[in-house]
DSSP file (Angstrom, degrees, kcal/mol; ACC not computed):
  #  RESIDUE AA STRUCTURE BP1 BP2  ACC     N-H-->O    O-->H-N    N-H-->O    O-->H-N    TCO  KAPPA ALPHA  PHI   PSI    X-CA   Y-CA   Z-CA
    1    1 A X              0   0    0      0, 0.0     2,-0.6     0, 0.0     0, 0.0   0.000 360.0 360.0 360.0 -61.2   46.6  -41.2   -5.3
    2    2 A X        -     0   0    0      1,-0.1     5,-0.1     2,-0.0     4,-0.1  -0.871 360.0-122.5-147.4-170.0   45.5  -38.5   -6.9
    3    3 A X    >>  -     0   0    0     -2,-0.6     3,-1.8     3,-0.1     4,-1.0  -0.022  35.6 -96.9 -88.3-164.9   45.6  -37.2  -10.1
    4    4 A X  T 34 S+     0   0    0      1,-0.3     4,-0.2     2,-0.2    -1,-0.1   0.765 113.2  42.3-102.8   3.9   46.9  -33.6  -11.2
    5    5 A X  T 34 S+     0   0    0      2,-0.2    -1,-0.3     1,-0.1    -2,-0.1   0.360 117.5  50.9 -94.5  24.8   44.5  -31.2  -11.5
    6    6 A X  T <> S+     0   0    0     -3,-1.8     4,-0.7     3,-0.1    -2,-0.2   0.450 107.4  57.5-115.5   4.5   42.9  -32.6   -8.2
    7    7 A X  H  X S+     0   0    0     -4,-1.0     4,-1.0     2,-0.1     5,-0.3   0.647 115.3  35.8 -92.2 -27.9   46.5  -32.3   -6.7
    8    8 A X  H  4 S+     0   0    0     -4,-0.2    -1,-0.1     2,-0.2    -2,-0.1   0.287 106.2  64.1-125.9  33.8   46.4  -28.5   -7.6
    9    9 A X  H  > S+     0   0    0      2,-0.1     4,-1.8     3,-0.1     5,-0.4   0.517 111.3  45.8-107.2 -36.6   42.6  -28.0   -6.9
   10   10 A X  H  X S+     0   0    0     -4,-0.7     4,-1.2     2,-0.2    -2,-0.2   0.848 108.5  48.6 -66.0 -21.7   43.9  -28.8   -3.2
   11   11 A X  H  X S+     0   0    0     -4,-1.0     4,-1.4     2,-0.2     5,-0.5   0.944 111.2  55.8 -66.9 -56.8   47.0  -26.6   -3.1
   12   12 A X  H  > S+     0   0    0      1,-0.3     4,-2.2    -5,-0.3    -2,-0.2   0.867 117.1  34.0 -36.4 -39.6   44.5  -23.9   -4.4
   13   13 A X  H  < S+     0   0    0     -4,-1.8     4,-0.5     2,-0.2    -1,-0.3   0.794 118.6  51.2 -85.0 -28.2   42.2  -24.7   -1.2
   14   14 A X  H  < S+     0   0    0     -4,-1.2     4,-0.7    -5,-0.4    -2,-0.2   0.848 114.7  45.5 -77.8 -73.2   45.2  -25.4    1.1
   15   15 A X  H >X S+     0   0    0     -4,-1.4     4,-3.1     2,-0.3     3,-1.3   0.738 112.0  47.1 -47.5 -70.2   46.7  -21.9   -0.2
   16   16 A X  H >X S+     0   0    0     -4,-2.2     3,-1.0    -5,-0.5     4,-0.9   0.742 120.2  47.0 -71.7 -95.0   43.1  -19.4    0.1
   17   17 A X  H 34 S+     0   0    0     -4,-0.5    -1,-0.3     1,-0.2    -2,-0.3   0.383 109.0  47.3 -61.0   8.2   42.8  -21.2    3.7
   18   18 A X  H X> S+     0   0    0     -3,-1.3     4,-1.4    -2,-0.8     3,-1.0   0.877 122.2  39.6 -78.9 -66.1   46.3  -20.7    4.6
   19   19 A X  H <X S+     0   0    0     -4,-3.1     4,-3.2    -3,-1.0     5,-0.3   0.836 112.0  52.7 -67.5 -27.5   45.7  -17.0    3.4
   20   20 A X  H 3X S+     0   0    0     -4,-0.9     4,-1.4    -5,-0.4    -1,-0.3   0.698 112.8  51.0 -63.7 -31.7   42.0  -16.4    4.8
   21   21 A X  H <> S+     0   0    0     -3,-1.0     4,-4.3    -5,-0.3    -1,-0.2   0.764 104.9  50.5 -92.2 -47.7   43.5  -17.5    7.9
   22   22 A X  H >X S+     0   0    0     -4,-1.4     4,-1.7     2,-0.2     3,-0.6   0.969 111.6  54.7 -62.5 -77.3   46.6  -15.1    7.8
   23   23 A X  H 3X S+     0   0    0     -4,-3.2     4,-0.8    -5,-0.3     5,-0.4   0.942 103.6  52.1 -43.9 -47.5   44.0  -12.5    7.2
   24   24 A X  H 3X S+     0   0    0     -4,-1.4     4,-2.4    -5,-0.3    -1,-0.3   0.988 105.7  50.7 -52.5 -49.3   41.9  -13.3   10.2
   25   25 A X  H <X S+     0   0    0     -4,-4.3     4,-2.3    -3,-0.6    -1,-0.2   0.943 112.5  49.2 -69.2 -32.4   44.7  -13.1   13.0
   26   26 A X  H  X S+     0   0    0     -4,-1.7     4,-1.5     3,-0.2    -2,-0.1   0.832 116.8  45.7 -58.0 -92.1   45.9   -9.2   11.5
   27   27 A X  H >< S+     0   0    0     -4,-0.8     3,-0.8     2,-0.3    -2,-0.2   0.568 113.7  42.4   7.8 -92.6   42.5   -8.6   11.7
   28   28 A X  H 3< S+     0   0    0     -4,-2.4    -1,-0.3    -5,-0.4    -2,-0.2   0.876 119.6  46.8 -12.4 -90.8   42.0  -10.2   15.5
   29   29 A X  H 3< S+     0   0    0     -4,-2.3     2,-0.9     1,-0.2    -2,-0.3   0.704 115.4  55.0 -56.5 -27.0   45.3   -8.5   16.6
   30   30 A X    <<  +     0   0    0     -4,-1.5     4,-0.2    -3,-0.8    -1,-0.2  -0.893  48.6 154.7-100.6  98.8   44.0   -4.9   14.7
   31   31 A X        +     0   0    0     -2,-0.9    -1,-0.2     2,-0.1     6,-0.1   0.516  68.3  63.1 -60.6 -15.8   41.1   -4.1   15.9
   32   32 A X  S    S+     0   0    0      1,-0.2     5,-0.1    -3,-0.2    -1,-0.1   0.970  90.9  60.0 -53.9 -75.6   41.8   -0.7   15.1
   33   33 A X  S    S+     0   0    0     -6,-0.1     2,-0.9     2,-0.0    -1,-0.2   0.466  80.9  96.8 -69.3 -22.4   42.1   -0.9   11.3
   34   34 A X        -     0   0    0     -4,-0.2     3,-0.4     1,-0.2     4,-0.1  -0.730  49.4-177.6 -59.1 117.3   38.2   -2.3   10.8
   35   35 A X  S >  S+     0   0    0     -2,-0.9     3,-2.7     1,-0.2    -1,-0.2   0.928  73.3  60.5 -39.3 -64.2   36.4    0.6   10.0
   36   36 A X  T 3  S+     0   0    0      1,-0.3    -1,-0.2     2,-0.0    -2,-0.1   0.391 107.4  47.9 -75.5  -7.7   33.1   -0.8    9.8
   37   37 A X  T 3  S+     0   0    0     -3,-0.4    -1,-0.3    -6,-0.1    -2,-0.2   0.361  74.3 125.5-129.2  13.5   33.2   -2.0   13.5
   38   38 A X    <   -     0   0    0     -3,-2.7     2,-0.7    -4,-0.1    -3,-0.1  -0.203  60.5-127.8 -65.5 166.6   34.4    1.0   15.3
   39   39 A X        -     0   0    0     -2,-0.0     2,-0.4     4,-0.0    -2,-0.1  -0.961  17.8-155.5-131.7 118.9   32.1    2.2   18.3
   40   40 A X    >   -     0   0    0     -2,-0.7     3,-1.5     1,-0.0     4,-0.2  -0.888  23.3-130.1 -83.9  98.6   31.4    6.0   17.7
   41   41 A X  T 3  S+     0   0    0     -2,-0.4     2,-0.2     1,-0.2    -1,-0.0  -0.268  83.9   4.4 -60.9 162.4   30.6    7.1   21.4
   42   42 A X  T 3  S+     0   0    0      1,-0.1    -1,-0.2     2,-0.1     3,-0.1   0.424  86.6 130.8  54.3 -11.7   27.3    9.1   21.7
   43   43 A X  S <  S+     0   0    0     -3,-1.5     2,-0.3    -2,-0.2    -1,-0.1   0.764  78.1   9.7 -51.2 -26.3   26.6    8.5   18.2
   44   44 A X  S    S-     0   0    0     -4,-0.2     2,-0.3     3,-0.0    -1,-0.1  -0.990  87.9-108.5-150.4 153.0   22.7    7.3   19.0
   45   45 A X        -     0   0    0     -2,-0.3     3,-0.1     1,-0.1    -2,-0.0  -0.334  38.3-109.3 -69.7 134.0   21.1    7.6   22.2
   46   46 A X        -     0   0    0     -2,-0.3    -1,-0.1     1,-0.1     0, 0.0  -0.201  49.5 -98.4 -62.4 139.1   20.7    4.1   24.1
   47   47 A X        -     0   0    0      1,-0.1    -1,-0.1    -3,-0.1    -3,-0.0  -0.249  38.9 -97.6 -75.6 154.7   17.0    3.2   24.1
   48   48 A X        -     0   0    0      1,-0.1     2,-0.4    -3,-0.1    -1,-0.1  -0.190  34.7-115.0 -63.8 147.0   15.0    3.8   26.9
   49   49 A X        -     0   0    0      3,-0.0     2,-0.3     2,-0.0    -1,-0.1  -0.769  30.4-172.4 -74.4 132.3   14.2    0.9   29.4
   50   50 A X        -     0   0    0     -2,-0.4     2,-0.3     0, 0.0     0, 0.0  -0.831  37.3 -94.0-114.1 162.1   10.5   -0.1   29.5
   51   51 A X        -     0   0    0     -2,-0.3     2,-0.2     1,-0.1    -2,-0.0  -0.548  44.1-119.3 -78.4 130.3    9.4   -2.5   32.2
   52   52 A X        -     0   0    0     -2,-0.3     2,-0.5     1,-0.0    -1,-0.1  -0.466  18.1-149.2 -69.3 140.5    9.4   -5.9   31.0
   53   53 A X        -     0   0    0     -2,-0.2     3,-0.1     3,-0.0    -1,-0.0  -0.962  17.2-130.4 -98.2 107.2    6.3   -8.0   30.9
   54   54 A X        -     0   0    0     -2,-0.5     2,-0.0     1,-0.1     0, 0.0  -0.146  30.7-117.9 -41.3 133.6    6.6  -11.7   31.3
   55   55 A X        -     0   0    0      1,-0.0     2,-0.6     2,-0.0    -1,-0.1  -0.319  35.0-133.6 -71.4-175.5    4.7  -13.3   28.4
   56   56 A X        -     0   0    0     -3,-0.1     2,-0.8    -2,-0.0    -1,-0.0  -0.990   6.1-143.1-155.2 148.9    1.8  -15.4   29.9
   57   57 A X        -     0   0    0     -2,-0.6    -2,-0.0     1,-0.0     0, 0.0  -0.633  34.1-111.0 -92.6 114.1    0.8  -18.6   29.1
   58   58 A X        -     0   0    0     -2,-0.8     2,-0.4     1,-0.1     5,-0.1   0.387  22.7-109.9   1.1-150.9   -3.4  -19.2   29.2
   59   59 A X    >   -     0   0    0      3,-0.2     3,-2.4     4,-0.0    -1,-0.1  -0.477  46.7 -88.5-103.9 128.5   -5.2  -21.0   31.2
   60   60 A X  T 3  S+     0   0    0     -2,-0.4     3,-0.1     1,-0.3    -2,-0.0   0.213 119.1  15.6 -20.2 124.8   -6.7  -24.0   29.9
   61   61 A X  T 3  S+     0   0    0      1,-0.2    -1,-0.3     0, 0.0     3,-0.1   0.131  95.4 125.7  89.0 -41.3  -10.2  -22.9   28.3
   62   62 A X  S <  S-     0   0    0     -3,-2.4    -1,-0.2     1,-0.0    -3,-0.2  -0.326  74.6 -94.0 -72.9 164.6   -9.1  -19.3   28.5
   63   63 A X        -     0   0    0     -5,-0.1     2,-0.3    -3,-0.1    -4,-0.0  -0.321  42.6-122.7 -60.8 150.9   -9.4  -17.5   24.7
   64   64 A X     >  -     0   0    0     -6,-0.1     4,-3.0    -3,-0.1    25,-0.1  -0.666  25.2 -96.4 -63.1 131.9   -6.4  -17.6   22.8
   65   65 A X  H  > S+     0   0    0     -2,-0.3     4,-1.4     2,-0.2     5,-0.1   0.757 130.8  49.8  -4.2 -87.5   -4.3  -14.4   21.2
   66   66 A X  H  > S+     0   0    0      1,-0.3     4,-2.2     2,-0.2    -1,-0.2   0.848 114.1  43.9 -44.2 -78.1   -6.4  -15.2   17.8
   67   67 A X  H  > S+     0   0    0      1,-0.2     4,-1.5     2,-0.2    -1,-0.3   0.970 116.0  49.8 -47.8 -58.4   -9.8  -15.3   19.8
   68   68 A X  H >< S+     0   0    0     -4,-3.0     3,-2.0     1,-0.2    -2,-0.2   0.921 106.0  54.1 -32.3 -62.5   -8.8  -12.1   21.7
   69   69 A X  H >< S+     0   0    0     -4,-1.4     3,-1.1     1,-0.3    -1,-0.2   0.824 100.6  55.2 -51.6 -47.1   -8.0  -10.5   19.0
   70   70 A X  H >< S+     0   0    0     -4,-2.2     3,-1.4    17,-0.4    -1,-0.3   0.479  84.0  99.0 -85.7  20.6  -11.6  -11.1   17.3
   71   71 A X  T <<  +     0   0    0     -3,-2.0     3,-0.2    -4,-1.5    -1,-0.2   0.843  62.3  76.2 -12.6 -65.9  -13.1   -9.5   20.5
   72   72 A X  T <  S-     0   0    0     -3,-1.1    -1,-0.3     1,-0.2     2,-0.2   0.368 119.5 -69.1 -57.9 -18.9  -13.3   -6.6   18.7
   73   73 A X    <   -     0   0    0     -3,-1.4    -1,-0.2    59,-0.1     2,-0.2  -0.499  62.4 -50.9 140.1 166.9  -16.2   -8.2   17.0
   74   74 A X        -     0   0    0     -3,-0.2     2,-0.5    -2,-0.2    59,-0.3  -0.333  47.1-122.4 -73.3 133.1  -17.4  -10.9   14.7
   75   75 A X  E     -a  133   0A   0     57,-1.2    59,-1.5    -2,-0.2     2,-0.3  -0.687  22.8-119.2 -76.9 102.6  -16.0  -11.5   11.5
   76   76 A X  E >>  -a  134   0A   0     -2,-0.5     3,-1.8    57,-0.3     4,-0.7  -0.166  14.2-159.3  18.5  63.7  -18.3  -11.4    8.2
   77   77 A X  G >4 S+     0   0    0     57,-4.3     3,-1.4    -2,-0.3     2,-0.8   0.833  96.2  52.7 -31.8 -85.3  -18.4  -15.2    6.2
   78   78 A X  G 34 S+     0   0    0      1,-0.3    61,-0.9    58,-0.2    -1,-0.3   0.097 122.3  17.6 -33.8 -11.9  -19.5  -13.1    3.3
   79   79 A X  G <4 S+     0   0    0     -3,-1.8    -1,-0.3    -2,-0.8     2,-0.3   0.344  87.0 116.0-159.5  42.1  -17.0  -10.4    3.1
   80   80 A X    <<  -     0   0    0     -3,-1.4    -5,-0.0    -4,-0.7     2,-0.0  -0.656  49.9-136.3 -93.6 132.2  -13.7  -11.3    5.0
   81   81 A X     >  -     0   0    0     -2,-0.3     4,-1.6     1,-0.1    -1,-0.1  -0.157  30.2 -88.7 -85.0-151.4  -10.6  -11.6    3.4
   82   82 A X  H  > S+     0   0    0      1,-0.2     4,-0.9     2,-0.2    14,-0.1   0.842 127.5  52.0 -54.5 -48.4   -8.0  -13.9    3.6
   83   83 A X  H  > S+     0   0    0      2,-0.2     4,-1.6     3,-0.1     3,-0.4   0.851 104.6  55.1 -57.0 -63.4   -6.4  -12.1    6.1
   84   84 A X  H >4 S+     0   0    0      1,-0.2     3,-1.5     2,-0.2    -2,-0.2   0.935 110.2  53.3 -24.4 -82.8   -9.6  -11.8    8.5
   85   85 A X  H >< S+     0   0    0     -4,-1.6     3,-1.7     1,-0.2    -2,-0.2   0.554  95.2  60.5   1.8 -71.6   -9.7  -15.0    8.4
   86   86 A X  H 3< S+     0   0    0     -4,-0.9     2,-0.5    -3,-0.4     5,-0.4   0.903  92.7  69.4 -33.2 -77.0   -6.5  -15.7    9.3
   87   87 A X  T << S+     0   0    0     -4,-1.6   -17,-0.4    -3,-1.5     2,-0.3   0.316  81.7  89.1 -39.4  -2.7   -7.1  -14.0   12.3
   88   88 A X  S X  S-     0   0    0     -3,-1.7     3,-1.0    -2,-0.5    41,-0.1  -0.905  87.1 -90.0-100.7 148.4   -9.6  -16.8   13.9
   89   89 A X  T 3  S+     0   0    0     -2,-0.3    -1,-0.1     1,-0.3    39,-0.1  -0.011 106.5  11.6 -88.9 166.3   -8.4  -19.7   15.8
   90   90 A X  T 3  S+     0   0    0      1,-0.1     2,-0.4    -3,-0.0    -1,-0.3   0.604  98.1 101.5  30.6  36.9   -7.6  -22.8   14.0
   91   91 A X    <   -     0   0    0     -3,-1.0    -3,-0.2    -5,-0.4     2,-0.2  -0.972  47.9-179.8-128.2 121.0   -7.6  -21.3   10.2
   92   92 A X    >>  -     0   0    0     -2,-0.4     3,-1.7    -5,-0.1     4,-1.3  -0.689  54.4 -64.7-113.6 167.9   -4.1  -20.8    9.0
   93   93 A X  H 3> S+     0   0    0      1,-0.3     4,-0.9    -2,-0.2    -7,-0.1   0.590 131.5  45.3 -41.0 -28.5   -3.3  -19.5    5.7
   94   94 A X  H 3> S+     0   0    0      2,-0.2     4,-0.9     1,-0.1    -1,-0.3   0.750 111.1  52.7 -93.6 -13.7   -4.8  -22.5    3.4
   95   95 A X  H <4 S+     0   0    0     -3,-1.7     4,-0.4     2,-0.2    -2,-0.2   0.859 112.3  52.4 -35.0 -52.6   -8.2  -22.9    5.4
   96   96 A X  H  X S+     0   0    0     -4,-1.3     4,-1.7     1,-0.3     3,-0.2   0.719 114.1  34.9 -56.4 -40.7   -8.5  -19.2    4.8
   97   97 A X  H  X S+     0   0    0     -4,-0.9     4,-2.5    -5,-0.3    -1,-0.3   0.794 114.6  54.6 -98.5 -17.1   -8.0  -19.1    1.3
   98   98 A X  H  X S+     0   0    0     -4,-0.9     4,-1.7     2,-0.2    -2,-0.2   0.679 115.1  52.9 -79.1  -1.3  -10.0  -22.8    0.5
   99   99 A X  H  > S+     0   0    0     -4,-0.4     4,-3.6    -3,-0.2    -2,-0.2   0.867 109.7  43.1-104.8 -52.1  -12.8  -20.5    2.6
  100  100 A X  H  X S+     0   0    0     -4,-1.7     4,-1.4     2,-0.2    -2,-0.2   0.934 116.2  47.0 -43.9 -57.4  -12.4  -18.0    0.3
  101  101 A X  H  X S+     0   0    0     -4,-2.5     4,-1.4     1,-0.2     3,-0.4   0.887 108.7  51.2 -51.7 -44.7  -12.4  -20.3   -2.6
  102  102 A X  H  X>S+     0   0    0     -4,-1.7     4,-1.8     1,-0.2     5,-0.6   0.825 108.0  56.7 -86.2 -19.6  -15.4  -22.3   -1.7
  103  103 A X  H  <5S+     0   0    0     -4,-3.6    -1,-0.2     2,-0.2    -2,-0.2   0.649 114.6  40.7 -79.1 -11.8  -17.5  -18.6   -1.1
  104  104 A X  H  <5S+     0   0    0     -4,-1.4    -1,-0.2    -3,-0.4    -2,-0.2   0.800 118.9  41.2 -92.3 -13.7  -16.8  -17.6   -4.7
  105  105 A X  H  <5S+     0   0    0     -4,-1.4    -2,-0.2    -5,-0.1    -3,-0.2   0.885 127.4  32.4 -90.4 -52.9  -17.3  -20.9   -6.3
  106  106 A X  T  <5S-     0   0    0     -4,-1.8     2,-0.4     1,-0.3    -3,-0.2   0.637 107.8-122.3-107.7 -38.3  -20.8  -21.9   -4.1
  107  107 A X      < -     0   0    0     -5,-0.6    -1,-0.3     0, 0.0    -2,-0.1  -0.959  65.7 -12.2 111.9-141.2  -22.0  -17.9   -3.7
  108  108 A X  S    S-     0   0    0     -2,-0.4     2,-0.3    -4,-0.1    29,-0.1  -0.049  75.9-102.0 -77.0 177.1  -22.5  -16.6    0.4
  109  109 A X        -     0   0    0     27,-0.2   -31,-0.2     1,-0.1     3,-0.1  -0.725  24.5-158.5 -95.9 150.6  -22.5  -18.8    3.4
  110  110 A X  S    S+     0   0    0     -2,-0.3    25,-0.2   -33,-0.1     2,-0.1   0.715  73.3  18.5-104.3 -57.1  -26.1  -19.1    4.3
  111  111 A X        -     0   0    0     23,-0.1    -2,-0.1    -3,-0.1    23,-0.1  -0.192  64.4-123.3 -70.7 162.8  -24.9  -20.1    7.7
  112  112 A X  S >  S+     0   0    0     -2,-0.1     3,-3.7     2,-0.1    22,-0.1   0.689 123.8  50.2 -79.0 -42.1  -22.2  -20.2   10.3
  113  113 A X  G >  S+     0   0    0      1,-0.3     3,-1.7     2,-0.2     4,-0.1   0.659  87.7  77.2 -61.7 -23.0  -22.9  -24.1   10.1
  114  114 A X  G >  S+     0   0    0      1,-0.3     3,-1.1     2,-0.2     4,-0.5   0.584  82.6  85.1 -89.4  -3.1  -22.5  -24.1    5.9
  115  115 A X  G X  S+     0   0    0     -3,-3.7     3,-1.3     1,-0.2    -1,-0.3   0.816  72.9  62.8  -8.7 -63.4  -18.5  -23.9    7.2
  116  116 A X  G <  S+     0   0    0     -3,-1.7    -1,-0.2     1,-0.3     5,-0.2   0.419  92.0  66.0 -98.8   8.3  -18.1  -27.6    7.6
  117  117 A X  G <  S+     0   0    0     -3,-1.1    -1,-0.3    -4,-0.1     2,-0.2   0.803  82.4  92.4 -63.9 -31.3  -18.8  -27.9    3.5
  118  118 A X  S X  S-     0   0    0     -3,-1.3     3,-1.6    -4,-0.5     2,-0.5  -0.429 103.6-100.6 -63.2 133.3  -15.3  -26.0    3.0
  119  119 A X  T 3  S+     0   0    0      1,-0.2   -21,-0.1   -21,-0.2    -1,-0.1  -0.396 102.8  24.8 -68.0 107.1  -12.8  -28.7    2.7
  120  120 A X  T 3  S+     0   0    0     -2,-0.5     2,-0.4     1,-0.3    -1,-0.2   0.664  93.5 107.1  80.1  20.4  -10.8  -29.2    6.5
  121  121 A X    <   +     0   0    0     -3,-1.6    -1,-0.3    -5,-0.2     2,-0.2  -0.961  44.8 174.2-118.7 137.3  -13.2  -27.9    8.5
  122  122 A X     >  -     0   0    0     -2,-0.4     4,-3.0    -3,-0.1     5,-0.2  -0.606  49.8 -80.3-123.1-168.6  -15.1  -30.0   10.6
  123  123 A X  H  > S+     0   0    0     -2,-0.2     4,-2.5     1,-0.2    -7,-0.0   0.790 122.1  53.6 -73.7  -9.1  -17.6  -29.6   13.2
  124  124 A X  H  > S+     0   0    0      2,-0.2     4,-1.7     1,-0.1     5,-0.3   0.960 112.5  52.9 -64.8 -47.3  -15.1  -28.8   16.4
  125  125 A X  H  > S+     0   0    0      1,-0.3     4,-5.8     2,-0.2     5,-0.3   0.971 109.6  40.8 -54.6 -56.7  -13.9  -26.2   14.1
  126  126 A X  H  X S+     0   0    0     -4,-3.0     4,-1.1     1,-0.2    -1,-0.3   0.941 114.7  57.9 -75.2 -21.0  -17.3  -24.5   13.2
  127  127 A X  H  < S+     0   0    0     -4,-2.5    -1,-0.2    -5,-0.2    -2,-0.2   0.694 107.0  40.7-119.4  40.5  -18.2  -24.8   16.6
  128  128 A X  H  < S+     0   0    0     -4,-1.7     3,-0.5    -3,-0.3     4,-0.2   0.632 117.8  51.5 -81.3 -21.0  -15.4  -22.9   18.1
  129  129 A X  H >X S+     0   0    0     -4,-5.8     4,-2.8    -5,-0.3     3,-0.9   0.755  85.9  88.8 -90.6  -2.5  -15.8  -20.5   15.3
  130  130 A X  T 3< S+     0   0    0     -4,-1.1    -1,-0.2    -5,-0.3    -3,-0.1   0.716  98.7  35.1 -36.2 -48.8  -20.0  -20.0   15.9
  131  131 A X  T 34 S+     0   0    0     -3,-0.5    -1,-0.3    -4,-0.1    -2,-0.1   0.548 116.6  56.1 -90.0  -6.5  -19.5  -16.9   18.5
  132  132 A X  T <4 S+     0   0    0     -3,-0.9   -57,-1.2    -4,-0.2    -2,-0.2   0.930 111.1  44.5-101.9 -42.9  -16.4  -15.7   16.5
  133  133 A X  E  <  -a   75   0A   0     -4,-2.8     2,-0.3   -59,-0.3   -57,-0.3  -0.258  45.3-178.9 -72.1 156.6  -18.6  -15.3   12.9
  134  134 A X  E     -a   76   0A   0    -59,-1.5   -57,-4.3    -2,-0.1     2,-0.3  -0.908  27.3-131.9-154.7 165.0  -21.6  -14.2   11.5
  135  135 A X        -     0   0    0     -2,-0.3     2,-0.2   -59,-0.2     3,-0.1  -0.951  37.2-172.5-124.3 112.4  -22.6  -14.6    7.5
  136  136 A X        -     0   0    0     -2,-0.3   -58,-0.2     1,-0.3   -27,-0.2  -0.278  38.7 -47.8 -11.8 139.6  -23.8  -11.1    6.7
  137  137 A X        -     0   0    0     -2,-0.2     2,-0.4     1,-0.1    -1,-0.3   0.184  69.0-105.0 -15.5 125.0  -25.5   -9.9    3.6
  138  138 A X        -     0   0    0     -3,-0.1     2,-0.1   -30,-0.1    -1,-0.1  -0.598  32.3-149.1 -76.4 144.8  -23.7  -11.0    0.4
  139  139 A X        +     0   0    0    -61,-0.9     2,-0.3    -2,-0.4    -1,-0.0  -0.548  30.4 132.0-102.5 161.2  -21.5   -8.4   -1.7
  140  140 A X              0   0    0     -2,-0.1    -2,-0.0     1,-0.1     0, 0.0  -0.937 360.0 360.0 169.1 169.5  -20.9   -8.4   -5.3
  141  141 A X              0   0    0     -2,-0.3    -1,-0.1     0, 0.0    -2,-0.0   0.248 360.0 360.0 -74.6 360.0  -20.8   -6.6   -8.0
C-alpha cells in the first residue's frame, strides 16, 4: 500500500503527535510549571471603568464619520494629500491617489466640478463633495 519511506514519513508524524500530545496533558495537569502564564497578583493596576457609549448608527441623510470629520473645514483640491483626501466620503485610498495623480499630471483644479475628469468620480460624487472642497490657489515650486 504504501511504499517505505512514506511508511516511515507516517511513523515520524504518528510519533511527534503521539509526543506533542503527551506534552500537552503534563502541561494541562501542571499548570504550575508554565512560567510564562503565571498570574502575578497586583503586578499592574486593573484599568479604570469608563462609561460605555453605545456606538450609533445615523440616521438616513445624517453626515457620516468621514463628513463629520471634514467639519472642521473644507479641504483644499490644490494642496491635500492623499491622506486629506482620504478623509472625504466616498474616496478610499485609490480615488485619492488617481486625484492626486490627475492634479500633478493636468496642473490645479480650476473647480470643485473639474473632479468628475479624475477617473471614478462621477457627478453624485462631486456633488456630495461640493460643500466638503474648495480648489484654492495652486502651490509649487
Amino acid at each position: 500500500m504504501f511504499n517505505r519511506k512514506e511508511q516511515v514519513a507516517l511513523l515520524l508524524l504518528g510519533a511527534a503527535l503521539l509526543l506533542g500530545s503527551a506534552l500537552a496533558a503534563v502541561d494541562h495537569f501542571r499548570p504550575s510549571a508554565m512560567e510564562e502564564f503565571r498570574v502575578i497578583p497586583a503586578a499592574v493596576a486593573p484599568p479604570a471603568v469608563e462609561a460605555a457609549v453605545p456606538p450609533t448608527v445615523p440616521a438616513k441623510g445624517a453626515p457620516d464619520s468621514a463628513a463629520q470629520a471634514v467639519q472642521a473645514g473644507p479641504i483644499d483640491l490644490n494642496r491635500a494629500t492623499e491622506t486629506d483626501l482620504k478623509r472625504l466620503p466616498g474616496i478610499g485610498p485609490k480615488i485619492a491617489a488617481r486625484i492626486v495623480k490627475y492634479r500633478d499630471e493636468h496642473g490645479p483644479f480650476a473647480t470643485v466640478d473639474a473632479l468628475a475628469k479624475v477617473s471614478g468620480i462621477g457627478p453624485r460624487t462631486v456633488a456630495k463633495l461640493k460643500p466638503l472642497v474648495v480648489c484654492g490657489p495652486a502651490t509649487g515650486p
